[in-house]
DRENTIDO-716249 format. One record per residue (C-alpha): residue number from 1; y, z, x. Coordinates in steps of 0.02 Angstrom, whole numbers, plus 50000, padded with zeros to 5 digits. Example, Ala and Ser with C-alpha at 12.3 -4.5 7.8 and 13.67 -1.06 7.14 Angstrom:
BEGIN
+-----+-------+-------+-------+
:   n :    py :    pz :    px :
+-----+-------+-------+-------+
:   1 : 49775 : 50390 : 50615 :
:   2 : 49947 : 50357 : 50684 :
+-----+-------+-------+-------+
This chain:
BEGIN
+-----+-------+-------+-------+
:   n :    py :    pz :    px :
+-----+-------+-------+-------+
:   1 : 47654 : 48908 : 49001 :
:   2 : 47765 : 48830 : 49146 :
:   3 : 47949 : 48833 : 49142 :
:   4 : 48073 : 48709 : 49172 :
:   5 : 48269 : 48711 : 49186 :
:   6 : 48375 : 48578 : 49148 :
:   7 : 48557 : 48559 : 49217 :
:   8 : 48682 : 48394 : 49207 :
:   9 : 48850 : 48371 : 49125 :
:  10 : 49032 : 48340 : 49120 :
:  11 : 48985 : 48172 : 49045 :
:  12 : 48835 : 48123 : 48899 :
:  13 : 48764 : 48011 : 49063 :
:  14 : 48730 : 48162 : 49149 :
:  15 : 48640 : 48205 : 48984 :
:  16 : 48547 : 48098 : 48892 :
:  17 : 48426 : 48054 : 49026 :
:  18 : 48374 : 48245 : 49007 :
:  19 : 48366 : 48228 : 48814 :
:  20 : 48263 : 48081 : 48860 :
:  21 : 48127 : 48197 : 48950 :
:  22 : 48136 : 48320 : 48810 :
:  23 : 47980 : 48255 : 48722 :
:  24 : 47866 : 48229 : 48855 :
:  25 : 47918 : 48389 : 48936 :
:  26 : 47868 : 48477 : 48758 :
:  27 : 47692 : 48387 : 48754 :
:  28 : 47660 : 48456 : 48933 :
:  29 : 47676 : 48621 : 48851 :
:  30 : 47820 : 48673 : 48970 :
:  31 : 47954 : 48803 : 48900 :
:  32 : 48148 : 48714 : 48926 :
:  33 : 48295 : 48819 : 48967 :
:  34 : 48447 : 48714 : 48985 :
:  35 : 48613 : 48761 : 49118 :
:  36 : 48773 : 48687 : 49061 :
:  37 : 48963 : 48733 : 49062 :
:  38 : 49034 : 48839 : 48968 :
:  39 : 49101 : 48714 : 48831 :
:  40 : 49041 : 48524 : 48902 :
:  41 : 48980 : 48399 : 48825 :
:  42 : 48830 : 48435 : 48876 :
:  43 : 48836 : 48579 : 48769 :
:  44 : 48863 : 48493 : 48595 :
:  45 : 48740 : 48362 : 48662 :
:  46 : 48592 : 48482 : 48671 :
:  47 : 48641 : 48576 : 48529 :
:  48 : 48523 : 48481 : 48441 :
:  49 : 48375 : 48501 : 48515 :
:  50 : 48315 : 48707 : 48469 :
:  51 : 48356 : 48736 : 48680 :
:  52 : 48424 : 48886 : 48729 :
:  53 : 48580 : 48843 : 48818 :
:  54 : 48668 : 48949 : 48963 :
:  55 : 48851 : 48929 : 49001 :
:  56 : 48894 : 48938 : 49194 :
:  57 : 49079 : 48938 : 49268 :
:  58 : 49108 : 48785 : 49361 :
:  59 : 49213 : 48682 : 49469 :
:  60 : 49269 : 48479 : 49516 :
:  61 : 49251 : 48435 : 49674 :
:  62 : 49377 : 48328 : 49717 :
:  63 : 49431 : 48182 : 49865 :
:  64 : 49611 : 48191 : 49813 :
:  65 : 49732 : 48294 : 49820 :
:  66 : 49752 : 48412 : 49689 :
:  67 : 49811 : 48585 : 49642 :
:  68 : 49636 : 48638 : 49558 :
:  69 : 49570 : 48616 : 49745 :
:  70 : 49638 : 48774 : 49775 :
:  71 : 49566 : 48857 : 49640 :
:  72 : 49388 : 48767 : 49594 :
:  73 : 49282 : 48809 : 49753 :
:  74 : 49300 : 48996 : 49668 :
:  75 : 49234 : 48931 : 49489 :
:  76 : 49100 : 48858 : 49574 :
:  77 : 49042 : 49008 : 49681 :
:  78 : 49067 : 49100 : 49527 :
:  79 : 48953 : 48962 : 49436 :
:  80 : 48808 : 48989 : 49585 :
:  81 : 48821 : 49189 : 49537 :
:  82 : 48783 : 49159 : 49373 :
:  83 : 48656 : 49038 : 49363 :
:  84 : 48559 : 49124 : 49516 :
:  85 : 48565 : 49290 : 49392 :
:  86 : 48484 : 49172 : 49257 :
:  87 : 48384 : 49082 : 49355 :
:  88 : 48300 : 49261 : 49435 :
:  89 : 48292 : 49335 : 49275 :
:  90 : 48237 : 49174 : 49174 :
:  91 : 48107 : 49122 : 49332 :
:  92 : 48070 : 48937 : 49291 :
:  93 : 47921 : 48858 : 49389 :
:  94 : 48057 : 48713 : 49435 :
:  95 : 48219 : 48634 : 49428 :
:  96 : 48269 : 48475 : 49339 :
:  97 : 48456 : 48399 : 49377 :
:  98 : 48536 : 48262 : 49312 :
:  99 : 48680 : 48272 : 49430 :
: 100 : 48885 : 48323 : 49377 :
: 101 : 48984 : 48454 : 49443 :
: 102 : 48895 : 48582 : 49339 :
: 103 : 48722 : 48549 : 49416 :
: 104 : 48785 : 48605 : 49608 :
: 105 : 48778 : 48801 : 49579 :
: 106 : 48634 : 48769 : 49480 :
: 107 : 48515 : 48680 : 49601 :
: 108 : 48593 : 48785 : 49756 :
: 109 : 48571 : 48955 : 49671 :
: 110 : 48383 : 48899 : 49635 :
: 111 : 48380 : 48847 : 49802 :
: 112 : 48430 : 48990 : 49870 :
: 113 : 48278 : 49069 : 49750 :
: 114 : 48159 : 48942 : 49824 :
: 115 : 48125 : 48874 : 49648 :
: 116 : 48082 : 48701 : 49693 :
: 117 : 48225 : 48551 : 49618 :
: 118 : 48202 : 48382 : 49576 :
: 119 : 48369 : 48284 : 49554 :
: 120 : 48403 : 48110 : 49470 :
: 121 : 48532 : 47989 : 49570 :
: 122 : 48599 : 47848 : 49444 :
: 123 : 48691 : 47753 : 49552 :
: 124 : 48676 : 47643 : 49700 :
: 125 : 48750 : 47777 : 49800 :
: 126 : 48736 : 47957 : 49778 :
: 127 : 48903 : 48037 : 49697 :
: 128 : 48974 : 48215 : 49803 :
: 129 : 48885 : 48323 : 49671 :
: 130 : 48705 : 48259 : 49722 :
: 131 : 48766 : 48248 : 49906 :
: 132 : 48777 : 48432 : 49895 :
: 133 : 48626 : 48455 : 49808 :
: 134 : 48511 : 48329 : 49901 :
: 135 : 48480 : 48453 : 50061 :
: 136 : 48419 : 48577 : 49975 :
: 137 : 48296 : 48458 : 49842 :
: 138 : 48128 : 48435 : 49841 :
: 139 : 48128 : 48249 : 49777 :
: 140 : 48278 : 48141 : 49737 :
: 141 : 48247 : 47988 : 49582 :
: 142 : 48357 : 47843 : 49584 :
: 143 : 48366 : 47667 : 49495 :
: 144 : 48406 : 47552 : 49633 :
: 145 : 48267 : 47494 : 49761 :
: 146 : 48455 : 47495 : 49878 :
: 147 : 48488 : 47683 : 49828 :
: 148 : 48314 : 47727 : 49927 :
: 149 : 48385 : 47657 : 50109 :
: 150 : 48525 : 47815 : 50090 :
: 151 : 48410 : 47964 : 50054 :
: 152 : 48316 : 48061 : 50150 :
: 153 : 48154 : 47979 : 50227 :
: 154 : 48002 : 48069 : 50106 :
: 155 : 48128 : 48124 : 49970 :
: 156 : 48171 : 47968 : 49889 :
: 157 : 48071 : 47896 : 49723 :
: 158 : 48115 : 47749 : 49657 :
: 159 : 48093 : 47802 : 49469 :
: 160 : 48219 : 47706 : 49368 :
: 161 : 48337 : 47804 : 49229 :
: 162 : 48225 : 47891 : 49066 :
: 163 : 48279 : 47826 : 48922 :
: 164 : 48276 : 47878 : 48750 :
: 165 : 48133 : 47793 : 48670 :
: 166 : 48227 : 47825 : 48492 :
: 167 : 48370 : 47707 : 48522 :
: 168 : 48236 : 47568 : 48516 :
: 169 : 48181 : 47625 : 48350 :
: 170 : 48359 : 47591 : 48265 :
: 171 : 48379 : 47512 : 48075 :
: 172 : 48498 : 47361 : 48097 :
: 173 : 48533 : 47373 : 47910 :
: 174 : 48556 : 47557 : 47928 :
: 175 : 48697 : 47524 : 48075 :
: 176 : 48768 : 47382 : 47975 :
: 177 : 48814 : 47487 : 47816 :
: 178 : 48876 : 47620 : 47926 :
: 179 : 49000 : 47484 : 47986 :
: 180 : 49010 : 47415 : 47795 :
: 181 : 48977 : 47247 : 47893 :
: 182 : 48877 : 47081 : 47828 :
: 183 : 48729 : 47039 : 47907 :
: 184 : 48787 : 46854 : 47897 :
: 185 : 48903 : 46876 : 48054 :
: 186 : 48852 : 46935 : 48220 :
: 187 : 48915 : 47081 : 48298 :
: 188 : 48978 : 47148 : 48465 :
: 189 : 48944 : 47324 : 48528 :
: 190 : 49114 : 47408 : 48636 :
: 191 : 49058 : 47531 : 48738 :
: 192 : 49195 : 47639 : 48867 :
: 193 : 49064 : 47785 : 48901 :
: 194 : 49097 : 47963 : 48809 :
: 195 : 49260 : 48007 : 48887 :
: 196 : 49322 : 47821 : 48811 :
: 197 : 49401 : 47697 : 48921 :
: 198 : 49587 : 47665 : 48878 :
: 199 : 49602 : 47481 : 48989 :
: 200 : 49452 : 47428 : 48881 :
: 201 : 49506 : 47474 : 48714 :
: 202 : 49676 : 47410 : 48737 :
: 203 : 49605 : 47226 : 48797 :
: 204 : 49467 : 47229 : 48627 :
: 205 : 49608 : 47274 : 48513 :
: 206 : 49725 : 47142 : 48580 :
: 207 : 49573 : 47048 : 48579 :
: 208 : 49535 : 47077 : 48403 :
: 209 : 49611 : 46937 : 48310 :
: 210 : 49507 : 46813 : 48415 :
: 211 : 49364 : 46914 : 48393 :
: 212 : 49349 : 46936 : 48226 :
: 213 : 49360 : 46757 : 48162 :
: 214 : 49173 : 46730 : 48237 :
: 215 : 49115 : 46924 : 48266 :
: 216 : 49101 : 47107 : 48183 :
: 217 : 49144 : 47229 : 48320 :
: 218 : 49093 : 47412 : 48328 :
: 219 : 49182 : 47492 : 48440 :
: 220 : 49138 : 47683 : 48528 :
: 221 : 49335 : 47708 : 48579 :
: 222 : 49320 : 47887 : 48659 :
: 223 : 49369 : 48053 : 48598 :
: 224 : 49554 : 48069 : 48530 :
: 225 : 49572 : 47875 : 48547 :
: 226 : 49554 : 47809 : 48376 :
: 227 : 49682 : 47686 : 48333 :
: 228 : 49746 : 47706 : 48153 :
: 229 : 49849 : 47569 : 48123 :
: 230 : 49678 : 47498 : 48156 :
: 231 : 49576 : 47599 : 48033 :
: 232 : 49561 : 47475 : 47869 :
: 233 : 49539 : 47308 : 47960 :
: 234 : 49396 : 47223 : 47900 :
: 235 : 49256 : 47178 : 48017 :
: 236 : 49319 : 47342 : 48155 :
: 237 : 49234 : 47490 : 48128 :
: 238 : 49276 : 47637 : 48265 :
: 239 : 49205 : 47779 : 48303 :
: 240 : 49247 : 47938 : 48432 :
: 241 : 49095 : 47963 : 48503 :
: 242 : 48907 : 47934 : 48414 :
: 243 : 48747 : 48019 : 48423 :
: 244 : 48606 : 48001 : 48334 :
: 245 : 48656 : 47848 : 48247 :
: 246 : 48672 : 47758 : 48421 :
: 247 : 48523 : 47684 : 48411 :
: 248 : 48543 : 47578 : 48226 :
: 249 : 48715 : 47543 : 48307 :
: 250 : 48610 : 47450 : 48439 :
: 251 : 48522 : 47390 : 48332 :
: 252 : 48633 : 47301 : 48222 :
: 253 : 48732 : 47236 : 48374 :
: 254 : 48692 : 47048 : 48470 :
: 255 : 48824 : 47088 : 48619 :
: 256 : 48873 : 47223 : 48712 :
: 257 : 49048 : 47244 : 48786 :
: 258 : 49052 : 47408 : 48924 :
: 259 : 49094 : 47493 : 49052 :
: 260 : 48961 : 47496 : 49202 :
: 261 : 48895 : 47679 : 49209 :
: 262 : 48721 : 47676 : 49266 :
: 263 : 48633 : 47762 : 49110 :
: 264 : 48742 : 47638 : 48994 :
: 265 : 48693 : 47479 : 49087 :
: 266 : 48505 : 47546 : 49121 :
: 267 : 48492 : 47563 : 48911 :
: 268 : 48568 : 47405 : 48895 :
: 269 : 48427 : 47306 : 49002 :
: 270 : 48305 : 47416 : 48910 :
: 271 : 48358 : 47360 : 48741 :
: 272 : 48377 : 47180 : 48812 :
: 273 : 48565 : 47174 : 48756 :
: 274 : 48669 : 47027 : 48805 :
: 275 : 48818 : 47106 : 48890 :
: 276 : 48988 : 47103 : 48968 :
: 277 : 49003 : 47237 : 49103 :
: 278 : 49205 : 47297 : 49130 :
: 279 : 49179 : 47424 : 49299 :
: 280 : 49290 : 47553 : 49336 :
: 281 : 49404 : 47501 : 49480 :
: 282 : 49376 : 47594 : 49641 :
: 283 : 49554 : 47662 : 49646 :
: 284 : 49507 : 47781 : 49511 :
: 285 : 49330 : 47816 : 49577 :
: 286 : 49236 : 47797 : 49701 :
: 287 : 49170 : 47629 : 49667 :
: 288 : 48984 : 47663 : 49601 :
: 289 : 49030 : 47558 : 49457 :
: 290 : 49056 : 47400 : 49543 :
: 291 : 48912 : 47414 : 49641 :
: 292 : 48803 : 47434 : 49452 :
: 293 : 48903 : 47276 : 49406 :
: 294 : 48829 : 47192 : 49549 :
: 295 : 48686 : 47217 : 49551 :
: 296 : 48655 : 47163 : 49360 :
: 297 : 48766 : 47027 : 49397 :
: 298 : 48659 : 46960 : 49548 :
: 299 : 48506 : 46989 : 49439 :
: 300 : 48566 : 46905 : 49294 :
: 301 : 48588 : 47028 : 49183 :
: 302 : 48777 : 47039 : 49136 :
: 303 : 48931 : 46949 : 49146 :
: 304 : 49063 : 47050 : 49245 :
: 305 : 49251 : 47080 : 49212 :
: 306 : 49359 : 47154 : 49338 :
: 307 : 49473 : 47262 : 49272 :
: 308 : 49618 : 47176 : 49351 :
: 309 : 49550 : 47021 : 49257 :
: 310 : 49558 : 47099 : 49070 :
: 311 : 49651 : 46963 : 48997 :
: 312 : 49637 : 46919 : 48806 :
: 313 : 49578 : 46749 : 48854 :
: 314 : 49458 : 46831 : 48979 :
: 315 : 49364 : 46920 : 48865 :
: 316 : 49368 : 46800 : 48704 :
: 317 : 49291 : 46672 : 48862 :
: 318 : 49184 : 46783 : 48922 :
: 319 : 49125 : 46822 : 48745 :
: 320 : 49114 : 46634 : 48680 :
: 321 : 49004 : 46614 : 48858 :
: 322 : 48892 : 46759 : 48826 :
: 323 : 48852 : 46725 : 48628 :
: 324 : 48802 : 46537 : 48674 :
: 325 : 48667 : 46595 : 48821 :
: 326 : 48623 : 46756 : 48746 :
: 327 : 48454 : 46698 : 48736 :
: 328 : 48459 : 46663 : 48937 :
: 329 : 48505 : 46828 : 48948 :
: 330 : 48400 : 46903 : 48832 :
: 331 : 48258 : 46800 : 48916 :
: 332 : 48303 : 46865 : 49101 :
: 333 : 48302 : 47069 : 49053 :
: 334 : 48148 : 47031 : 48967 :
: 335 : 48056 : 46968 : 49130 :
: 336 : 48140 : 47116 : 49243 :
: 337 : 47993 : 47241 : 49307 :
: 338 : 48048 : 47408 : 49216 :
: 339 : 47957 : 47552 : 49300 :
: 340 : 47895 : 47694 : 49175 :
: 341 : 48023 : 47810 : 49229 :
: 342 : 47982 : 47959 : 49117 :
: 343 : 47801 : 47947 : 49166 :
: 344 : 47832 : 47940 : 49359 :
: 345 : 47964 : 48087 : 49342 :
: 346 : 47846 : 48185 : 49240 :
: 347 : 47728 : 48182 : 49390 :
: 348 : 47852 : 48240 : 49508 :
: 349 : 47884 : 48408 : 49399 :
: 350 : 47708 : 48433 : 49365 :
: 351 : 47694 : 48408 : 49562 :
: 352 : 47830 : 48525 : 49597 :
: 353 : 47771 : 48661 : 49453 :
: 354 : 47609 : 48670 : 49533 :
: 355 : 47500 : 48573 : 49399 :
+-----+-------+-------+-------+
């Protein structure tokens, strides 16, 4: 029996697309260890899934200036003495990364064990965690034909993002009673990625009156950002954070209103979800988001919002615009050439486990 390792966290992107190899992983008969923080999200995420899960310190790695600078390169070194001990104990026939802070000790220390890595890249342009990792990896997936002219020449595989073949399985009934909605009145999906996006939730709650005279709206707000003045207004349903019931809240939705993460926006296209992309700005990152929002906005995919353009009237327009061509839409993602990611990743770990 070959081993594997997963590693990816900090946020459930750097997750899911792990989850999402989970059962093809388990038909090639390999044995899955997973490498996480110590208390991530990554760790509730995989909970669920009978993996044994290892804890590593570990560390951001920051552009701006910040008193944790001082202290994180020592978490992180930390993090690569722990996860090389694992890794040397544990001896997995390869590496799997999904990227986050978490996954640099992990894919250095095997590194530095000559345990061969494969890492995933979401984003047009690789983010300072792969950067660090991409020297030292055997192959590097991404999900933008653009994202291949930055890598390495003879790394680079243009794979696309795995995706969860369950969330296009969901019940639309099943989501709608877990909303209590009708199924006479369509319904918009809000979506500000698991750590919640507080710009977007306070434009769809402004919003709301608008919205609700024509639309239901579920709405994924982010941990601790539940409004509950908001709680018992019919036709809003919130939620924290979802997991499993995701995909019959896909299911039961027509729109999709969310932030530009490339996992989010690569499930949207799967699903074939009319949608309104809201990027993060690129003073409070380091502009990947935009670049997503491009890019589906070029192909035809999505409407895009600037954030410095969140007005009510913006998105009720935006809305109106997208409900009345959301068969355009629908009709666009439907023609785009999706790639089998999990199938073409797959042969890149069998490659690198020597099968």
């Amino acid at each position: 029996m070959k081993r594997i390792v997963l590693t990816g966290g900090g946020t459930a992107g750097h997750v899911t697309p792990n989850i999402a190899l989970l059962p093809s992983l388990r038909e090639a008969g390999y044995e899955i260890a997973y490498i996480g923080s110590y208390d991530g999200i990554e760790k509730k995420l995989i909970a669920d899934f009978d993996i044994p899960y290892t804890g590593i310190a570990t560390g951001k790695l920051r552009r701006y200036l910040d008193p944790k600078n001082l202290s994180d390169p020592f978490r992180v070194m930390k993090g690569f003495f722990e996860a090389k001990k694992f890794l040397k104990e544990y001896r997995p026939d390869v590496v799997f990364s999904k990227g986050g802070f978490v996954s640099v000790p992990v894919v250095r220390a095997a590194a530095a064990l000559k345990i061969p890595c494969i890492i995933h890249e979401s984003d047009m342009t690789p983010g300072l965690a792969n950067k660090l990792c991409i020297p030292v990896a055997k192959k590097v997936c991404c999900n933008f034909p653009e994202t291949v002219k930055s890598l390495p020449a003879g790394k680079a595989v243009l794979t696309g993002s795995p995706i969860r073949k369950e969330l296009a399985e969901g019940n639309r009934l099943a989501g709608l009673d877990m909303c209590g909605f009708t199924a006479n009145k369509p319904v918009i999906l809000v979506m500000g990625g698991s750590q919640g996006a507080a710009s977007v939730n306070e434009a769809v709650r402004k919003a709301l009156p608008r919205l609700l005279d024509t639309f239901q709206v579920i709405h994924l707000c982010g941990k601790d950002k539940l409004d509950n003045l908001l709680l018992n207004t019919p036709g809003y349903k919130q939620f924290e954070y979802v997991k499993a019931e995701l995909k019959d809240l896909f299911a039961a939705c027509d729109l999709v209103i969310s932030r530009a993460g490339a996992n989010a926006i690569c499930e949207i296209l799967a699903l074939k979800k009319p949608n309104i992309l809201i990027p993060l700005p690129a003073e409070v990152s380091r502009g990947d988001q935009l670049l997503n929002a491009d890019s589906f906005l070029s192909q035809g995919f999505s409407i895009v919002i600037q954030e410095d353009d969140l007005t009510t009237d913006a998105l009720t327009a935006a809305v109106q615009e997208l409900y009345e061509n959301r068969q355009d839409y629908i009709r666009t993602m439907s023609a785009s050439r999706q790639t089998d990611s999990i199938e073409t990743i797959m042969k890149l770990i069998n490659e690198a486990a020597g099968l």
